[in-house]
C-alpha angles and dihedrals in degrees: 000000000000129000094258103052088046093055074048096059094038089048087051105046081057097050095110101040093060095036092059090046090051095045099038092049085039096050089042099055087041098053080042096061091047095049097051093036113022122099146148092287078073106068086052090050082045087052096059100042115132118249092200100044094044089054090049098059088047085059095045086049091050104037093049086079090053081063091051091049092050092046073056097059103035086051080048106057086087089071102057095225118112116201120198112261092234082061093055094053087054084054106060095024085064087042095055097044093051088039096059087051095050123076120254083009079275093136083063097065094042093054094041098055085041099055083044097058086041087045095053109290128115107243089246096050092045098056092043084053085050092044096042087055093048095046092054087052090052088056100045087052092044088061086044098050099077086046092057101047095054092043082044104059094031105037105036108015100247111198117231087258097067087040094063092051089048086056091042096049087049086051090047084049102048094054081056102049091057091036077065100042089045094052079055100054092033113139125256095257116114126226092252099051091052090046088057089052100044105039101023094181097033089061088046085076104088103209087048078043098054095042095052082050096047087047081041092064102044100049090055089049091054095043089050085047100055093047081053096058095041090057093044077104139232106325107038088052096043085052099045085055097042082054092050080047090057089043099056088029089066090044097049081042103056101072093048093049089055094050079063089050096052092045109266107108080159095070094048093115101034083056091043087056092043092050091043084055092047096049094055097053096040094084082058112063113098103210122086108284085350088287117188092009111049089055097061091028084060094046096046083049098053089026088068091074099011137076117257099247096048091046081049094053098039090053091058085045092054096040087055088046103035097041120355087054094053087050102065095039087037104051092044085058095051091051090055091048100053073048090060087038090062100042098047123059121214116283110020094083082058092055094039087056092039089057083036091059097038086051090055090048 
């Protein structure tokens, strides 16, 4: 078994531990807000809530994920294999369901690049697919951080507190960004070669020796593959980014939206800043789904132009949205996906997807 099916089987003998976690410290903060700001101002601001608009922030929240599962196939074209974009859904629907119970959303990577590799791809080519995509949407929040720091301070009153995680999530960024550009520019030698040289009689053990080789191969598959999407030229990449764009574009939207639905059109770009805000913190947050801290973050954000009761009902709002949503969908997909799993053994999705790409061409 590879190191990577086996992180799969340890993050899945742990679903329900940290599901519970995430939903127990979620539904607590949660139950906390509405006992200190709800009151009976709340079930006129209720009576007037718009049906269309709702519904179109439900939409915003699902479909961002269709544009992650085409950035997916676009970063994946390199590899000749051509999974089936319901596939795909399944894909990043499972990823983010494991993701949000996971902290620091770790346990999403780790599922993506591993029903990748089930679904067709090689285990090097489908981290450097993850990572790729993950390295377009740092860069897409490292263009927004600054952004997010002015509108921020001037639009919406953000306290120093938040400012400083602002400045710490652009520094986290930012060791990510050249982790990535220096994968691209890596030397040809390979892990195993630099291991020889650098430990002679460690090497000599021929399990120790076998393993380094087996990781060996791999980094230097995801290194070639992600030279090989950076060089898939202009318009792949262009398109891989503008679907990253749409994907963060749906999540800033969705608040906003809402504040139309419950009756506040007035509040539509003040939302729009304190989401920006949010969504940049979010990755940050160590405990599972961000459990227990995203709740409050999120109130002392919109509470900051808004009044106390109306913060404390769009926080309950967004946390269905934002998590307890993906859960349900998420969770569904994830399900589907351990059933493909089963039914289909390692390595025939990949032909399948190999015939499938030759027939397209």
């Amino acid at each position: 078994m590879s190191r990577v099916e086996e992180n799969f089987e340890e993050q899945r003998s742990g679903i329900r531990r940290w599901l519970l976690l995430a939903v127990g410290l979620s539904a607590a903060a949660l139950a906390l807000i509405s006992l200190l700001t709800m009151d009976e101002e709340i079930i006129h601001t209720l009576a007037g809530l718009s049906v269309p608009w709702l519904l179109l922030a439900v939409g915003l929240a699902i479909t961002r994920w269709v544009w992650a599962a085409l950035r997916i196939r676009v970063l994946s074209v390199p590899s000749g294999v051509a999974i089936p974009f319901r596939d795909l859904l399944k894909v990043v629907f499972a990823g983010n369901f494991a993701g949000v119970i996971s902290p620091m959303r770790a346990g999403g990577v780790v599922t993506e690049a591993y029903l990748l590799y089930r679904y067709g791809l090689e285990p090097g080519v489908s981290a450097a697919v993850i990572a790729f995509g993950m390295a377009v949407s740092t860069f897409l929040l490292l263009l927004s951080m600054p952004l997010a720091l002015w509108l921020g301070a001037s639009r919406i009153n953000l306290n120093f507190a938040f400012r400083g995680l602002l400045y710490v999530a652009v520094a986290a960024c930012l060791v990510f960004a050249v982790a990535v550009l220096a994968a691209l520019r890596r030397p040809e030698r390979t892990m195993a070669e630099a291991f020889r040289l650098s430990c002679p009689r460690l090497s000599r053990r021929p399990r120790l020796e076998a393993w380094v080789e087996r990781i060996s191969r791999e980094t230097a598959r995801f290194a070639s593959f992600l030279r090989q999407i950076a060089t898939l030229g202009p318009k792949p990449l262009l398109l891989a980014t503008l679907y990253a764009a749409l994907f963060w574009g749906s999540n800033l939207l969705t608040m906003p939206v809402v504040m139309v639905a419950l009756g506040h059109p007035e509040y539509f770009l003040r939302s729009l800043v304190a989401q920006l805000v949010v969504v940049t913190l979010m990755p940050f947050i160590p405990v599972p789904g961000g459990s227990g801290m995203a709740e409050p973050g999120f109130y002392a954000v919109y509470s900051s132009f808004l009044q106390p009761d109306l913060a404390g009902l769009l926080t309950l709002i967004w946390r269905f949205l934002d998590f307890y949503l993906g859960l349900l969908v998420g969770g569904s997909a994830f399900l589907l996906a351990l059933r493909d799993l089963r039914s289909m053994p390692v390595g025939r999705r990949g032909e399948e997807g190999r015939d499938r790409a030759n027939e397209d061409v």
